[in-house]
C-alpha positions, 0 to 999 in steps of 0.5 A: 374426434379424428373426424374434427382433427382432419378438417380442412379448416385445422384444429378449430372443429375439434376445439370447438367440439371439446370446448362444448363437451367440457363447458368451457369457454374457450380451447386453445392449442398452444406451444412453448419454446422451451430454449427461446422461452416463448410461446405461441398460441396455434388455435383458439376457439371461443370469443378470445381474438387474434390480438389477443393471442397475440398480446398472450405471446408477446407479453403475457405469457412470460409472466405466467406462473404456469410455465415454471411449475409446468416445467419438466412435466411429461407429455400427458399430465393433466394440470389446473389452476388448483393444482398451483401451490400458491393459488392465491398468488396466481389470483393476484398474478398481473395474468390472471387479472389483467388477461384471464378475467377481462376474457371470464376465463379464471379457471383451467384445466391444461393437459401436455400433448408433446414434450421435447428439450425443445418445445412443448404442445399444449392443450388448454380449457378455460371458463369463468369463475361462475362456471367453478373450477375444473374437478377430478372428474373432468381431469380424469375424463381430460386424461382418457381421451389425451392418448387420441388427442396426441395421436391426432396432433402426431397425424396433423403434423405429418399432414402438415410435413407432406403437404409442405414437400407436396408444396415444394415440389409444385412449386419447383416444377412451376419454375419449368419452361416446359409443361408438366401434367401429373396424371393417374393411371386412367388419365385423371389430372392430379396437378399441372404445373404453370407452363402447361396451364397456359398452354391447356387453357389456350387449348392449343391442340391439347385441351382438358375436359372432364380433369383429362388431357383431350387432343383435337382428334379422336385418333390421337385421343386414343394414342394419349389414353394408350401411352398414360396406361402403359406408362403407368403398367411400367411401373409394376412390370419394370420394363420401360415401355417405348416410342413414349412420345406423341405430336399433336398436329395445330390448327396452323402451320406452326410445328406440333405441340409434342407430348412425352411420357414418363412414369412416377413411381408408387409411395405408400404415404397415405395409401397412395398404391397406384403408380403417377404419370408424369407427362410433359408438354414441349412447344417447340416455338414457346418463349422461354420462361426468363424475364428480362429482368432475368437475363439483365441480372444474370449476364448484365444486359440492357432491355433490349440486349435480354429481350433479343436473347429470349426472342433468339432462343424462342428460334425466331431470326434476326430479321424477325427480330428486327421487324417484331421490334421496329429496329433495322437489322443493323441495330439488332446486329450491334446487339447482337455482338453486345450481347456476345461480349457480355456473355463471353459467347462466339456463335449465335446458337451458343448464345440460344444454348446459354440462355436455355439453360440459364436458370429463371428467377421467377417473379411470384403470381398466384396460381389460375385456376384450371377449369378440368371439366365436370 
């Protein structure tokens, strides 16, 4: 069952499995909540479809019966539908008739996985009326295997919970202006944020193959490998190693990309033991990640007033400017003295220093793949 619980594809293996082993039509996972008074089905197996779910959330699912006699019941008790004091009001029920029968799912056997004040998790089977109601033996059977199925739901949700931080953390480092590359002690990447995969899939001086970072030379390839694993050995020894910085000359005569190192330290989730380096790509020319559409809404410049402030940031000078945008100097200097009225700023390089720190209001794109070699 563990093995069916852990599949990438959620709670649909081991639903699938139980809803064979005990010849049900269908099993659902599903959740009241118990302030709000609605529920919520998570995952359900069998022919019963997303609309369907969806009518059994919205509506149905307040005139069930079960709700009021399943109140107050805790986690592990095993329920059917015989187990209805008015049995025969449930079969003339708008729920039975009108939901249950149409989907040749009469019968049930439900048992509570999680119970709080404020929700219950459940588990419930269904079949037909030709398949026969659930028996005691099934029950009995339902009840020696709900202590796993409530560890496992325990598993999937602290899964959930670290895979939502892991998330959250991904997407805070994407906001970075400079790359970032997650590595383990042997060099293997583990994550890259935006910035560095655009500047690893440009191979610009750093490239990737077989999921490590590959400098031009084999010198500096060496001295890479060398500072990830001392790095990664700081964190046991608890001495910070030095000079943890290393420049990657390019083809051109731009400056070099430069790479810093830092050591993450261990966790214990999920076994994790070994230490993380975290190293970070500085490209000295690199625009800074703010769209104008970003400088406009922080400091209320026009277009062309945003798009001076990042190429001036990005250390081109106002000639360049002027020349990359097909405007006369005179023009760019008048944007200029606009753009420092606006900003409340006297010298250029305050300027360059205030739009560098200004923080980014991203715009969302999906992730590219980054091709990590075989």
């Amino acid at each position: 069952m563990y093995e069916y619980a852990l599949a990438e594809d959620g709670w649909e293996p081991l639903l699938g499995h139980l809803s064979s082993e005990f010849a049900s039509g269908y099993a659902v996972i599903m959740s009241h909540d118990h302030r709000a008074d609605r529920t919520r089905v998570h995952c359900a197996t069998g022919h019963v479809t997303a609309a369907e779910c969806k009518a059994y959330d919205d509506h149905y699912s307040r005139t069930s019966p079960i709700l009021s006699h399943r109140r107050g019941d805790a986690a592990g008790t095993i329920f059917s539908d015989r187990d209805y004091p008015d049995y025969d009001g449930y079969v003339r029920s708008e729920i039975y008739n009108d939901f249950f029968t149409p989907l040749d799912a009469e019968h049930m056997l439900d048992v509570h996985l999680q119970v709080s004040d404020e929700e219950s998790t459940s588990l419930v089977l269904r079949r037909g009326r030709a398949a026969g109601a659930y028996g005691r033996a099934e029950a009995r059977r339902l009840s020696l295997i709900t202590p796993h199925l409530q560890a496992i739901l325990r598993l999937r949700t602290r899964i959930g919970a670290l895979k939502a931080e892991r998330d959250a953390l991904h997407a805070a480092l994407d906001q970075l202006s400079v790359g970032a590359v997650v590595t383990d002690p042997k060099g293997d990447i583990a994550f890259a944020n935006d910035t560095a995969r655009e500047m690893l899939t440009a191979a610009d001086a750093v490239t990737v193959d077989r999921r490590q970072l590959v400098p031009a030379s084999r010198r500096h390839a060496r001295e890479l490998h060398r500072l990830v694993g001392e790095a990664a050995e700081s964190v046991e020894t608890g001495r910070p190693p030095e000079n943890q910085i290393l420049a990657l000359p390019r083809s051109d005569d731009r400056p070099p990309l430069t790479l810093s190192f830092a050591a993450l330290p261990q966790s214990d989730a999920l076994g994790m033991e070994t230490a993380r380096v975290l190293v970070l790509l500085h490209d000295p020319e690199a625009s800074p990640r703010r769209t104008e559409d970003s400088l406009i809404r922080l400091y209320g410049l026009t277009p062309a007033e945003a798009r001076l402030s990042a190429e001036l940031a990005a250390g081109r000078t106002l000639a360049a400017v002027a020349e990359r945008n097909g405007v006369s100097i005179v023009t760019v200097r008048s944007q200029l003295q606009s753009t420092m009225a606006k900003t409340g700023i006297n010298r250029q390089a305050d300027l360059i220093r205030l739009v560098l720190g200004s923080a980014r209001i991203p715009a969302p794109r999906e992730r590219a793949p980054l091709a990590l070699g075989v």
